[in-house]
C-alpha positions as CSV (number, residue, x, y, z in Angstrom):
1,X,62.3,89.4,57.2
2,X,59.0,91.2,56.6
3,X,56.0,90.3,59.2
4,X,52.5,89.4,57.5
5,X,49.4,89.6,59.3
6,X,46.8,87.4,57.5
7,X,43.1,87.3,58.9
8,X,41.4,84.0,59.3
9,X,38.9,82.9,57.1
10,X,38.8,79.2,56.6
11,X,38.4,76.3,58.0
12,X,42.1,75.4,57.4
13,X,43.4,78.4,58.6
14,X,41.4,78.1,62.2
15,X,42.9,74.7,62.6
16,X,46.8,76.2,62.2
17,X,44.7,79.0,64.6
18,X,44.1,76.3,67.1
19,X,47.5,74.2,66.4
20,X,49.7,76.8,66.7
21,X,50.6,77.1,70.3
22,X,51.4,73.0,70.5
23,X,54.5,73.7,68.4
24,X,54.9,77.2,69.9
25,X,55.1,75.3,73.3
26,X,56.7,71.7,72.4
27,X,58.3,70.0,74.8
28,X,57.4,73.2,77.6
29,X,56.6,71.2,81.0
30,X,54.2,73.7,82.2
31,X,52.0,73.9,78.5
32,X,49.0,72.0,79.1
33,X,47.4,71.9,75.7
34,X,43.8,73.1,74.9
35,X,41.2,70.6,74.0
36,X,41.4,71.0,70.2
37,X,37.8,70.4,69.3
38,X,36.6,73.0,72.1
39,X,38.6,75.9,70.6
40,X,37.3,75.2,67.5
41,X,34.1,75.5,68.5
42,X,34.2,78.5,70.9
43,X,36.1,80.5,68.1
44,X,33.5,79.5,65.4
45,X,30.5,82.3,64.9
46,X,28.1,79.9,64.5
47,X,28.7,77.4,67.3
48,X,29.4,80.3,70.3
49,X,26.1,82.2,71.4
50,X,28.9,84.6,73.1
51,X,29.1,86.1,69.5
52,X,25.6,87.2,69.2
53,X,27.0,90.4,71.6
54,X,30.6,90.1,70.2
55,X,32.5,91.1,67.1
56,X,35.3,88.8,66.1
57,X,38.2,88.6,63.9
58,X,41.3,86.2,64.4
59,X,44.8,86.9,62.8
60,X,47.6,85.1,62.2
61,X,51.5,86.4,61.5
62,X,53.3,84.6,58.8
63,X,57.1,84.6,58.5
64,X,58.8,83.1,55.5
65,X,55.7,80.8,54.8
66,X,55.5,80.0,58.3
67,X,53.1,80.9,61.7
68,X,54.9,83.0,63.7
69,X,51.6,84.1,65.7
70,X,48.5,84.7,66.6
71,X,45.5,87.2,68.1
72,X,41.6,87.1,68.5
73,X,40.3,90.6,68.5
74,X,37.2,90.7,70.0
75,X,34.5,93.5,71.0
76,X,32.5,92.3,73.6
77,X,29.4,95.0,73.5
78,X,27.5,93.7,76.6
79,X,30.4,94.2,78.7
80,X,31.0,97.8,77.1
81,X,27.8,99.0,77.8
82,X,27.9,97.2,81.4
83,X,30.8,98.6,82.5
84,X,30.7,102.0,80.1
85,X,33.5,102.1,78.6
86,X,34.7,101.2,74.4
87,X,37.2,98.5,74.9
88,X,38.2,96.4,72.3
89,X,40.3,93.0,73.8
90,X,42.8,90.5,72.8
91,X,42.8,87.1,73.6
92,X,44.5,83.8,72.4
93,X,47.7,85.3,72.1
94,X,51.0,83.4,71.0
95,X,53.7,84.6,69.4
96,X,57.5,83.6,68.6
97,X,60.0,86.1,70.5
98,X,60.9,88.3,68.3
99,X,58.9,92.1,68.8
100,X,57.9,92.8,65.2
101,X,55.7,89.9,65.3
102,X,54.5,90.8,69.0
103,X,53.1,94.3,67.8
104,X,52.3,93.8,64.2
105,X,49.3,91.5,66.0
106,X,48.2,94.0,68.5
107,X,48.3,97.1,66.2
108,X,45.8,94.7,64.0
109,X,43.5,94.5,66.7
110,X,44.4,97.9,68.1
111,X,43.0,99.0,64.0
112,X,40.2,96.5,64.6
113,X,38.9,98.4,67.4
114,X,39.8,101.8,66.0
115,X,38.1,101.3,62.8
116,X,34.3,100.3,65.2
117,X,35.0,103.4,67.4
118,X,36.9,102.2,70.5
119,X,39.2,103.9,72.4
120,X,40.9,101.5,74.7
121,X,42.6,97.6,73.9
122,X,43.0,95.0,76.9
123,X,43.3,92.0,77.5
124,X,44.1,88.9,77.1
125,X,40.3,88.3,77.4
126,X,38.0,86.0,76.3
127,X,34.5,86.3,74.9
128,X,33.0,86.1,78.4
129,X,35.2,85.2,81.7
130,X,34.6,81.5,81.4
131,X,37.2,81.8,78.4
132,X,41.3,81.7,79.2
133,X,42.3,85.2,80.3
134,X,45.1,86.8,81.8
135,X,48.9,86.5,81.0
136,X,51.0,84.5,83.1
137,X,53.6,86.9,85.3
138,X,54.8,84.7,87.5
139,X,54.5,81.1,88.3
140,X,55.8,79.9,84.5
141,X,57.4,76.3,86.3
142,X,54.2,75.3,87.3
143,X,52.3,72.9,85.3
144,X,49.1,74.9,84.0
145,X,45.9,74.3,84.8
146,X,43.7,72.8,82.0
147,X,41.0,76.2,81.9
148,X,43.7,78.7,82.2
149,X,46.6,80.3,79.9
150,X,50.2,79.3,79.4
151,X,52.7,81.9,78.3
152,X,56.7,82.1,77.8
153,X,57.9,84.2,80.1
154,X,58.9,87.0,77.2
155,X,55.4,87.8,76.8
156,X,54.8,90.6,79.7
157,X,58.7,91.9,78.6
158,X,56.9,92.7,75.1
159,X,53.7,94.3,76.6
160,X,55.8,96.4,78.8
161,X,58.0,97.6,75.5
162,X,55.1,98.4,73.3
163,X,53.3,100.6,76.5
164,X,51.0,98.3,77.8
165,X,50.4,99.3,81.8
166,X,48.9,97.1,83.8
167,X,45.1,97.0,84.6
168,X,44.7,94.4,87.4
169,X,46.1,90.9,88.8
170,X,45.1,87.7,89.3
171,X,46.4,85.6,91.8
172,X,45.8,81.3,92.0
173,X,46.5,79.0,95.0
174,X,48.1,75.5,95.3
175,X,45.4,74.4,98.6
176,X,47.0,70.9,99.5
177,X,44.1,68.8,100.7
178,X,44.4,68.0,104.5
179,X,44.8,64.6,106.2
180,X,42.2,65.5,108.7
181,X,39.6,67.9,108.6
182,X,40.5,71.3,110.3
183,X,38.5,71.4,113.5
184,X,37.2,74.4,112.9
185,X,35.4,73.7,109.6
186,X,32.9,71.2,110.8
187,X,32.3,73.2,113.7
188,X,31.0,76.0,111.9
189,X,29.2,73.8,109.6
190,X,27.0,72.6,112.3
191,X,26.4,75.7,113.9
192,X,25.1,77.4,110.8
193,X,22.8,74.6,109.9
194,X,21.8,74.4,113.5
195,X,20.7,77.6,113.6
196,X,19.8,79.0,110.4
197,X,17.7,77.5,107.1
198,X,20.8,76.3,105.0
199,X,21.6,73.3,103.9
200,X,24.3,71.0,101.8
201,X,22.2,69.6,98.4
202,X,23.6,66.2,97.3
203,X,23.4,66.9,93.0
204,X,22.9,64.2,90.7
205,X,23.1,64.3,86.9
206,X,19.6,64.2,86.9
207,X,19.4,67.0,89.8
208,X,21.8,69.2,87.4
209,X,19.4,68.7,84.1
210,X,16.1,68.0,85.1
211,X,15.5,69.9,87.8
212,X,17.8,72.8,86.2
213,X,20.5,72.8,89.3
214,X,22.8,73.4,85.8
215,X,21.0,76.6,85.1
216,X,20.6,77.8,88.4
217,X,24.2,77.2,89.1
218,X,25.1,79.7,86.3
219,X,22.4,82.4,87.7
220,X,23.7,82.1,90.8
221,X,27.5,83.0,89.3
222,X,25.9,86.0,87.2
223,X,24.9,87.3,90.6
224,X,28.2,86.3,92.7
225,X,30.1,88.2,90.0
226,X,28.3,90.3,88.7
227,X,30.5,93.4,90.1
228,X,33.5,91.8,89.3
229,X,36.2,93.3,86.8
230,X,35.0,93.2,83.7
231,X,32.5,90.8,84.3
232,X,30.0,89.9,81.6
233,X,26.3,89.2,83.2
234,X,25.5,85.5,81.2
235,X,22.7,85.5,78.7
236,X,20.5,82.7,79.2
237,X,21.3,81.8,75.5
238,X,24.6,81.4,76.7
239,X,24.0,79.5,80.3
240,X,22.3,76.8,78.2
241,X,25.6,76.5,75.6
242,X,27.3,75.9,79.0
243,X,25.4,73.5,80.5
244,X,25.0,71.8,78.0
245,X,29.1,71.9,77.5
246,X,29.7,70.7,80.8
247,X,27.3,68.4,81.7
248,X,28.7,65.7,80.4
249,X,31.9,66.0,81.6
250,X,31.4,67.2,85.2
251,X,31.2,64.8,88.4
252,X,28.3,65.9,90.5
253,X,30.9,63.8,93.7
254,X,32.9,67.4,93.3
255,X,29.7,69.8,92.9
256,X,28.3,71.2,96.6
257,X,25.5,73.8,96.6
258,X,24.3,75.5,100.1
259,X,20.4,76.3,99.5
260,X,18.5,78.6,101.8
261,X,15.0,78.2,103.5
262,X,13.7,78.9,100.2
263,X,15.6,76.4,98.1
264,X,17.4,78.8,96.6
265,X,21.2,78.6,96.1
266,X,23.4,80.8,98.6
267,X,26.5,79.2,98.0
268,X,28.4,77.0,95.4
269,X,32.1,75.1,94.2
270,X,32.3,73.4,91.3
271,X,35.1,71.5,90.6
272,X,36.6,68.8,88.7
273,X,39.4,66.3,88.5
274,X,42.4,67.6,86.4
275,X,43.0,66.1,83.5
276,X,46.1,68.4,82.7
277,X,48.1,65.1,82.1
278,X,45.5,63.1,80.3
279,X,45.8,66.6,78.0
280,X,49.5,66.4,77.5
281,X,49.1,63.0,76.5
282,X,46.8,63.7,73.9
283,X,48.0,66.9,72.7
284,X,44.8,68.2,73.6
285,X,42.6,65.6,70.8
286,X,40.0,62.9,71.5
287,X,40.4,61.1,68.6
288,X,41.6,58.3,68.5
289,X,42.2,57.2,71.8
290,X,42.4,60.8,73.6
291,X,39.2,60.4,75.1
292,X,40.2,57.5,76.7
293,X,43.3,59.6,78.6
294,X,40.5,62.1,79.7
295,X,37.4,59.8,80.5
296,X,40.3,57.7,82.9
297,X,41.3,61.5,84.3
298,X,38.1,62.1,85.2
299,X,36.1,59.1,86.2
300,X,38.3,56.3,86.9
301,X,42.0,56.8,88.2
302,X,42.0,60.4,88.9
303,X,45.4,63.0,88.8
304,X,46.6,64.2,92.0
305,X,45.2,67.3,92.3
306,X,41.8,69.0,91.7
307,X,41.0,72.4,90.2
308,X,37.9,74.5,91.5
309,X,36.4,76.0,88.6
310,X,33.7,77.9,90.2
311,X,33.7,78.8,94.4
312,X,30.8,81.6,95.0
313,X,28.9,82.9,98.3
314,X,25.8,85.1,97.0
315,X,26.4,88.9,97.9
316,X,23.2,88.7,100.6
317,X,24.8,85.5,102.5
318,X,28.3,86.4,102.4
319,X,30.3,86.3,106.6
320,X,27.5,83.7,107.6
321,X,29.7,80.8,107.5
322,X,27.8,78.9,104.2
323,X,31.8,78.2,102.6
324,X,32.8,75.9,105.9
325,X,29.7,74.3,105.1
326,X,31.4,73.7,101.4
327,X,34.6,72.4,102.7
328,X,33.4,70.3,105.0
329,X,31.1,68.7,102.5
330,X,34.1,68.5,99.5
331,X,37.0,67.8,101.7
332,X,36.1,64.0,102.3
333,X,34.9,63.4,98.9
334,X,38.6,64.8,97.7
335,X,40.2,62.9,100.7
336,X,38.5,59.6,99.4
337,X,39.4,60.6,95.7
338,X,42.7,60.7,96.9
339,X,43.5,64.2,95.8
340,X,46.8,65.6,97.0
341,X,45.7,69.3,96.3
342,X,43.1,71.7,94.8
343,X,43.8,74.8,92.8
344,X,42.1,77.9,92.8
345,X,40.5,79.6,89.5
346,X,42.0,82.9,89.1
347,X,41.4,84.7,91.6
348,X,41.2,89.0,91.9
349,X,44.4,90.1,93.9
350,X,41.7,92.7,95.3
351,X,39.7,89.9,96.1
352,X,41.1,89.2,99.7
353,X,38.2,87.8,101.2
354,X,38.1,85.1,99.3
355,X,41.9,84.9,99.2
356,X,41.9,84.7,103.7
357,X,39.7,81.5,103.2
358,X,42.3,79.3,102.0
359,X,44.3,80.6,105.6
360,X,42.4,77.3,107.1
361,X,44.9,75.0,104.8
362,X,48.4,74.7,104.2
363,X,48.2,76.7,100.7
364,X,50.5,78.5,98.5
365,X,50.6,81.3,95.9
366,X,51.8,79.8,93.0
367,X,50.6,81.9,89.8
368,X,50.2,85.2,89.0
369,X,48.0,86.4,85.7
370,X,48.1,89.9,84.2
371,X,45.3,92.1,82.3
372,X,47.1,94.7,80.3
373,X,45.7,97.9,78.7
374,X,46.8,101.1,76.7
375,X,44.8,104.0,75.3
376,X,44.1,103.6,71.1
């Protein structure tokens, strides 16, 4: 049967958008479902700043009547310019197994990007890299983590077929949370502070918004990452969006900053409970009682495990110790939140310095995320 490619244009047809891959992935023990009202509103215009430097269009393949996938095309202009080149990206990918669906979405983006002068599709990306990015590899029995992407395992086999190469790895860690502190942490901890101007910062909500810890957070990312692939340097437009996003839901217990003489931050984590069960429960709503599920995830009985969303040493204070100084201020806190193990954000598979700090645990590689690309 005939593939159609429809482009989304109403408010109905971004919910079936959003729906799609909780009956793509029914019953699929490593699916962790997307919170439903925050896809909504990171792929509407007029509720993401991101798209005030990004050209959108979303698609969806129709077989018979029914959804049989699904593609964001995006052109991310800051991040073209940044990085020079004319790239146009997929993202929020899904699609049934069956290859004429698979490439009737890309060529639609691949002709999105053609038609606005680009000469290169990758991805999956997001809008900036705090969206879900990179295909999953390898690692598809492991439940996902809430922030990250879910795919069958047919996904790369159709990249591969349609002449997609690949453009660079990610790599995650399982990092089981110790029983007792490693002896070396603490005692690099207190040689550092002993001897040099930094210090741990306790945050408080109030910390994070009125004295604009949230914002200076964020700053301190855009110049951790800055020279990261692909990165996309945050607009403060956009820094606000996503403080404002995440303050309510983050628990300062699991932030730790490292500031130097100056008060100014050299290091950072942030992390959060999980609340990849609480989601499952759900199926990814708050109404009626999902919020419930996630409030209880995060504040009161927490999952076993932890996810670090954000771990950074500033380029001018990196190899001066300032991460023991991070684990030896989070590793109690998870120890009395009874957390059985943390899990790494994606991580570059070039990035090995950040990769040899997780040799002080018991930790294992447990997911590997793909970017693909091909020439237009």
């Amino acid at each position: 049967m005939s593939i159609t490619i429809t482009k989304v244009e109403t408010r109905g047809q971004l919910k079936a958008f959003v729906d799609f891959p909780n009956k793509l992935y029914k019953g699929v023990a490593g699916y962790v479902p997307k919170l439903f009202s925050d896809e909504m509103a990171t792929l509407s215009p007029d509720k993401n700043p991101a798209c005030s430097f990004s050209d959108l269009a979303l698609f969806l393949a129709y077989q018979d009547g029914e959804i049989v996938g699904r593609v964001a095309a995006i052109i991310n202009t800051l991040a073209n310019e940044r990085w020079n080149h004319k790239e146009v990206r997929f993202g929020w990918i899904d699609f049934i197994d069956n290859p004429l669906v698979s490439r009737a979405l890309l060529d639609k983006v691949a002709e999105f990007g053609r038609e606005r002068g680009m000469e290169e599709i990758v991805g999956p990306l997001g809008f900036t890299d705090f969206d879900p990015e990179g295909m999953l590899v390898k690692g598809f029995e492991h439940l996902n983590t809430m922030a990250l992407i879910y795919n069958y395992p047919y996904y790369p086999v159709h990249m591969e077929k349609m002449g997609f190469e690949k453009e660079i790895d990610w790599v995650e860690y399982k990092i089981y949370i110790p029983e007792e502190m490693p002896e070396r942490i603490p005692r690099i901890a207190s040689l550092v502070e002993r001897k040099t101007g930094f210090k741990v910062v306790k945050l408080t909500k109030k910390n994070l918004r009125d004295d604009q810890y949230g914002r200076k957070i964020f700053e301190a990312v855009n110049a951790t990452y800055k020279n990261l692939y692909n990165f996309t340097i945050l607009p403060q437009a956009v820094i606000d969006h996503y403080v404002d996003e995440y303050l309510g839901v983050i628990d300062p217990e699991f932030l730790s900053i490292v500031v130097d003489e100056k008060n100014e931050i050299a290091a950072f984590a942030v992390s959060m409970p999980s609340i990849t069960r609480a989601l499952k429960k759900c199926d990814g709503r708050l109404f009626p009682t999902g919020w419930f599920h996630v409030a209880k995830s995060l504040f009161i009985k927490h999952e076993e495990s932890v996810e670090l969303m954000l771990v950074g040493v500033l380029p001018q204070h990196r190899n001066k110790g300032l991460l023991a100084m991070i684990f030896n201020d989070l590793i109690p806190r998870y120890q009395s939140a009874g957390f059985k193990y943390a899990e790494s954000n994606a991580e570059l598979e070039t990035n090995t310095s950040m990769q040899s700090q997780w040799a002080a645990f018991q930790n294992e590689l447990t997911k590997r995320r793909r970017i693909y690309k091909k020439h237009l």
